[in-house]
Residue, then its C-alpha position, 0 to 999 in steps of 0.5 A: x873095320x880095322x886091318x891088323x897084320x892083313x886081317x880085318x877086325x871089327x871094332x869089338x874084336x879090334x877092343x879085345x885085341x888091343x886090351x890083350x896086347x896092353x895085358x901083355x905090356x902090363x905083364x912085361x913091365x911088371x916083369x922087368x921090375x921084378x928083375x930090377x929088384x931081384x939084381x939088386x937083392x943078389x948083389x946085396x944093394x939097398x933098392x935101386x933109386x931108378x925109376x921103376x916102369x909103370x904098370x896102370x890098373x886093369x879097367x874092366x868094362x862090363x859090355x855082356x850080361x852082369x849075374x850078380x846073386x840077386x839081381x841080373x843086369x842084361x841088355x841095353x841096361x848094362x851101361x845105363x845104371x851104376x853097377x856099382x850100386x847094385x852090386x852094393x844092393x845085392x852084396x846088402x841083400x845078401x846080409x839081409x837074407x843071412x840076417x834073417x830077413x829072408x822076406x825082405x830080401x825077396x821083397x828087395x831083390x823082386x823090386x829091384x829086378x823089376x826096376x832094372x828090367x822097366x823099360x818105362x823108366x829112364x837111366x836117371x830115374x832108374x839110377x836114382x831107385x837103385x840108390x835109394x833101394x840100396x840105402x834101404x838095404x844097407x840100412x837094413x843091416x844095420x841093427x834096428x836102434x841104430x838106423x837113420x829113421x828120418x832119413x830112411x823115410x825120406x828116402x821111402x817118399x822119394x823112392x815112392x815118387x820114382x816108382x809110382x811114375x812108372x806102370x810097370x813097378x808100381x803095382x809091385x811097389x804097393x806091395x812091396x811098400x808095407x814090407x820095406x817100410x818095416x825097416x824104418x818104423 
């Protein structure tokens, strides 16, 4: 617990209330550079050589739910996977179903669900899928005479090896393989 101004605030509240105050440091700062340039322009004076205070960029950390399009990351999952990569895997999704492959895109949004969802794969695996599924993704996009066929077959045997380790997406990976394997052949 931490007391602030006589009240007690428990860790998550005491986070929301400082990254605030922060926004708010961040806001002034911003403010008073503003101010800086405008004295100088109405006063007719080239820019100001003063140091200007500095303003860092917001870190936003996902703690809640993450709702992408395509795939929902919720749970103890949240800090376990890149989310970065799967919001690249979702933003391919989408390009692929706008592509015309709607079928595949399904295919790619069911598999990756059930590997974010798989409670018996661990976070290195399960990071390890989601890279593979989104190269698979991305490539998809890219038109058929320009994707890398050999790399996008290894990756396939990798991504197989993961998968198969797991009960819980390996029965959906035998049929979601001949759809995804299309993709490079």
């Amino acid at each position: 617990m931490y007391l602030v101004e006589g009240h007690p605030l428990c860790l998550h509240c005491y986070s929301l209330r400082q990254e605030m105050l922060q926004r708010q440091i961040d806001s002034s700062a911003r403010m008073i550079n503003y101010l800086h340039d405008m004295f100088d322009d109405i006063a007719g004076l080239p820019p100001s050589p003063r140091p200007r205070l500095e303003v860092g960029t917001p870190v936003t950390v996902r703690t809640g739910p993450m709702t992408l399009n395509n795939v929902t990351v919720k749970d103890s999952v949240v800090g376990a996977i890149n989310q970065g990569q799967i919001h690249r895997l979702d933003v391919a999704m989408d390009n692929v179903r706008a592509g015309g492959d709607a079928g595949l895109a399904e295919v790619l949004k069911v598999l990756t669900q059930t590997v974010v969802d798989a409670p018996d794969l661990a976070a290195g695996p399960k990071n390890e899928a989601v890279e593979h599924l989104s190269y698979v993704a991305e490539q998809a996009q890219v038109p058929n005479e320009q994707r890398s066929r050999a790399v996008g077959k290894t990756v396939l045997i990798a991504l197989e090896r993961l998968l198969n380790a797991s009960a819980s997406v390996a029965a959906l990976w035998s049929v979601a393989k001949p759809v995804i394997e299309k993709v490079f052949s």
